[in-house]
N, C-alpha and C positions, 0 to 999 in steps of 0.2 A: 519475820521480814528478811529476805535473802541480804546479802553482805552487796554493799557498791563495789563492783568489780573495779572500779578507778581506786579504793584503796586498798584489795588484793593484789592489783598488779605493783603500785609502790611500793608496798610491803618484799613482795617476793624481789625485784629488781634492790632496795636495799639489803634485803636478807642475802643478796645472794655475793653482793661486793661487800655487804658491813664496810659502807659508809655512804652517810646522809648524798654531801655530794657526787657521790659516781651516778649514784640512782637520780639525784637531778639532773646531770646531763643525760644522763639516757632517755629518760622522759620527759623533757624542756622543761620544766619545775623548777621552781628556787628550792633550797635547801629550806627554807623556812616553809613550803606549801609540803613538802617532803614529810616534815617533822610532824606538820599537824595531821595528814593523814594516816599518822603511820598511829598518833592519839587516839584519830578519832576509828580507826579501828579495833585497838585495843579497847576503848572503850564498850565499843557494842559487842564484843565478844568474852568482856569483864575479865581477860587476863593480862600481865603484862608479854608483850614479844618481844622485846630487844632493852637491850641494857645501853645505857649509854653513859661516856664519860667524854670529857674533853677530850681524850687521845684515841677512843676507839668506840666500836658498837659490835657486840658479840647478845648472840642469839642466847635466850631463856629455854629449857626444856620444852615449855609448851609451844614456841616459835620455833624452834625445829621442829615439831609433831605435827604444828600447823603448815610449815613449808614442806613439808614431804609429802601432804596431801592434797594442798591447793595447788603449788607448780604444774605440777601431772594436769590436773582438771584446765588450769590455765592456759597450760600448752596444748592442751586438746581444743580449745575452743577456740585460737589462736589459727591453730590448722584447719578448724573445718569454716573459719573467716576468710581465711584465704583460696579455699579450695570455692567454696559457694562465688570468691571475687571471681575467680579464674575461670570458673565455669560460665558467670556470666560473659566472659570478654572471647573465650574459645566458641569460633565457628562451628560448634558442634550442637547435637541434640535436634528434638522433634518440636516441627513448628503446626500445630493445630487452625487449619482454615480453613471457612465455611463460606458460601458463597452461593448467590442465586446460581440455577440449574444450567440456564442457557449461557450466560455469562463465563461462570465456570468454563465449560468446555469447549466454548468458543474463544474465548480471549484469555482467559488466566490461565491455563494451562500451558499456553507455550511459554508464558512470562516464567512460568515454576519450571519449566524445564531448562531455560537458562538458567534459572537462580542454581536448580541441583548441580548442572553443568561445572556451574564458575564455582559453591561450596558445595563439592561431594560429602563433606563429612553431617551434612544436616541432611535429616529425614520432612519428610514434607505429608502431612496428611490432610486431603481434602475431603468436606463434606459438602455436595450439593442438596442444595432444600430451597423450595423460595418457601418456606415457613420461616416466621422470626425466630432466631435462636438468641438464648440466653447465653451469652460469654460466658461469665463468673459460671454459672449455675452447669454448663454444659463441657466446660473445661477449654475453650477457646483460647486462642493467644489473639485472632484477628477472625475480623468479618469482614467481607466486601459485601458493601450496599448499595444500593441503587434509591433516588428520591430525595426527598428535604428532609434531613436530618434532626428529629425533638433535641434539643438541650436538655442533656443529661452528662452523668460521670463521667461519659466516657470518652475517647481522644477521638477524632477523625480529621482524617487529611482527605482532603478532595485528588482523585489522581486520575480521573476526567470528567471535563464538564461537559454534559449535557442538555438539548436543546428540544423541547417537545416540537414534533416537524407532520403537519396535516400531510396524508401519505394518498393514493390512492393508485391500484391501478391502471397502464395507459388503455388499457378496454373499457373501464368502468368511465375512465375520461372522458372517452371520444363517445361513449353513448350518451353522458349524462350532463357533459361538462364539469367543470369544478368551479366553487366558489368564488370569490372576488371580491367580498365584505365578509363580514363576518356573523351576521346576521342571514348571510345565504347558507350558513352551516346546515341552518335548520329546516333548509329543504331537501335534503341527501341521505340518504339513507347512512345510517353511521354506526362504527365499532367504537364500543365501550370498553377501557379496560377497570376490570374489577378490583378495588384491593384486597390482599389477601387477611390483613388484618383487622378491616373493617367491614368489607364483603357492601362497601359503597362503588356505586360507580364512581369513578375519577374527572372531576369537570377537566374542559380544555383548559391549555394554560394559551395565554397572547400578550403580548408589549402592553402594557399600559399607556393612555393618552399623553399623560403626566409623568409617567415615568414609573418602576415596578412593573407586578404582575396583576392581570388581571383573568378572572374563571370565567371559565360559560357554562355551565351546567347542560348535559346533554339526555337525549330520551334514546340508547341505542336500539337498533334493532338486533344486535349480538352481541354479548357482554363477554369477554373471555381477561382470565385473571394471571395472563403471560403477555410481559412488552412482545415478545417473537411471533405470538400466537394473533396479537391483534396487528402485526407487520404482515404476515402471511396471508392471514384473514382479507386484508385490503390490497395485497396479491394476487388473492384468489379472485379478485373484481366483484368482494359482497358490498364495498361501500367503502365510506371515507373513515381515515383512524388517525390517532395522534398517538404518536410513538419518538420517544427520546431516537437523537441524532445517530446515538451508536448502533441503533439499531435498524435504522430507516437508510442510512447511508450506503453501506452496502451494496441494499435492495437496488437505491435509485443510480448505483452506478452500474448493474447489472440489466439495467432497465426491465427489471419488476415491478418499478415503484416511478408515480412521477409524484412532484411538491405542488402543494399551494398554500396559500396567504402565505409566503415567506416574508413579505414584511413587515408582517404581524410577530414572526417567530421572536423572541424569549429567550433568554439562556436564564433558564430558573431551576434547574436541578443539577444533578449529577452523581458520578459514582465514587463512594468513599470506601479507604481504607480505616476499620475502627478498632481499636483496642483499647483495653480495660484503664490505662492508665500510663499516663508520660513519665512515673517516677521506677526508676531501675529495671526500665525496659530493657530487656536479654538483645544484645549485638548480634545476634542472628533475626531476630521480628525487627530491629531498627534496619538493619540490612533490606531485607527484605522487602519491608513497605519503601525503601529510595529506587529499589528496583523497577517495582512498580510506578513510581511514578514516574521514571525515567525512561521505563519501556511505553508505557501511554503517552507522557510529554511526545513522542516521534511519530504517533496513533493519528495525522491529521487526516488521514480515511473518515473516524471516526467522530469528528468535531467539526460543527456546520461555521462555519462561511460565510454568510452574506457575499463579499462579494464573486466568490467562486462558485453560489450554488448554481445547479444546473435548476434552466425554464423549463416546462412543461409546455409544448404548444398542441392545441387540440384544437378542432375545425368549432365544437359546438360549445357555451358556455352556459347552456340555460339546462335543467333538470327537464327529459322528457318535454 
């Protein structure tokens, strides 16, 4: 059974003054918690190490044999305590981030280029994938995700919130009209988006009557398993889509996109920053994720409105 480093270290801090109290004040201890450490070492090591008398305490042969071996060990362990603190608190080293494809290179990437900017001394490695990765398993420090997050281990901060927003078209509008209930969903030709983990279509999400969210389950006529892909898709004027805010907003301020049932919309998802664990997170990924949510908190492009949304007006409202 390895020795309690708490009575190597009293040991060696007495050994090293020969006397009970210097080594209490060195290491806030009483002289009496002193003494019985310094026992209950010698006992599990079955030798005596120090002699003691009212006037003094001088080292035994095997206490000097033991302090010439344990200080060294002591002192090493001492340095590589402090080097491991230092290196958590130094702006330095490589920060491991994975991120859905589109997202990545459209919005995270300029955020990491001020992050490199403002700490040149930290490297930055990005992986785009919209497959799930495994943190722990794949050597992550953070993931940026998109959706409703399971309760699991691991930490996430929201650093924008998102608003699933019915997109379409102004060609597809003016030929088809757009909805007006929500039950007229089901007369329009519509994009599906796929998940990639469950390879389900995704119901719509809407306000609840009562309050929450409520689903609609939909039958598309094009399923594609990219929020950008099913944004474009209803660009292209094949039909209607539901696509998060950050995604659709853009669109509709470029007028590729117009909205409807906006006052059905919902803020029931969003995009999180997630890592492995909130204990002795490295001051470069704590950095890091305030950046981000600092550089999005300014993002109101990207975060719907109610009362700023832009109308849609179309001459026709009825399908064909």
């Amino acid at each position: 059974m390895p020795t309690d480093l708490r009575l190597v270290t009293t040991f060696v801090e007495t050994a090293r003054r020969l006397s009970f109290t210097g080594a209490a004040k060195a290491l806030g201890l009483t002289p009496g918690s002193v003494s019985q450490n310094i026992r209950n070492l010698e006992e599990q090591l079955g030798v005596r190490l120090l002699t003691r008398t009212t006037r003094q305490v001088r080292l035994t042969t095997e206490g000097a044999r033991y302090l010439a071996r344990c200080a060294p060990a002591l002192e090493a362990l001492v340095e590589a305590e402090t080097a491991v603190r230092e290196e958590r608190e130094r702006l330095t080293g490589r920060l491991r981030v994975t991120s859905t494809t589109a997202f990545g290179r459209a919005q995270l990437l300029p955020v990491i280029a001020g992050f490199m900017q403002a700490h040149p001394g930290i490297e930055v490695e990005l992986s785009l994938s919209d497959q799930f990765v495994d943190l722990v398993a794949e050597g992550f420090d953070l993931a940026i995700r998109g959706g409703i997050l399971p309760e699991n281990e691991y930490i996430s901060r929201l650093i924008l919130p998102v608003t699933p927003l019915v997109c379409a078209s102004p060609a597809y509008a003016e030929a088809h009209g757009l909805p007006r209930t929500l039950p007229e969903i089901a007369t329009h030709r519509l994009i599906g988006m796929r998940s990639n983990p469950s390879q389900q279509v995704l119901g719509w999400e809407f306000a609840a009557p009562g309050g929450g969210v409520q689903r609609i389950e939909i039958a598309p006529a094009l399923a594609v398993n990219d929020p950008e892909g099913v944004a474009l898709a209803a660009a292209a004027g094949i039909g209607l889509g539901q696509v998060g805010s950050n995604v659709v907003l853009p669109l509709v301020t470029t007028g590729r996109l117009v909205l409807a049932l906006t006052e059905h919309a919902v803020r029931s998802r969003g995009i999180y920053a997630v890592y492995p664990s909130r204990r002795f997170v490295p001051r470069r990924l704590s950095l890091f994720v305030q950046a981000l949510a600092d550089a999005f908190a300014q993002r109101a492009d990207l975060v719907w409105q109610p009362a700023a949304a832009p109308v849609p007006t179309v001459r026709r409202q009825q399908r064909r």
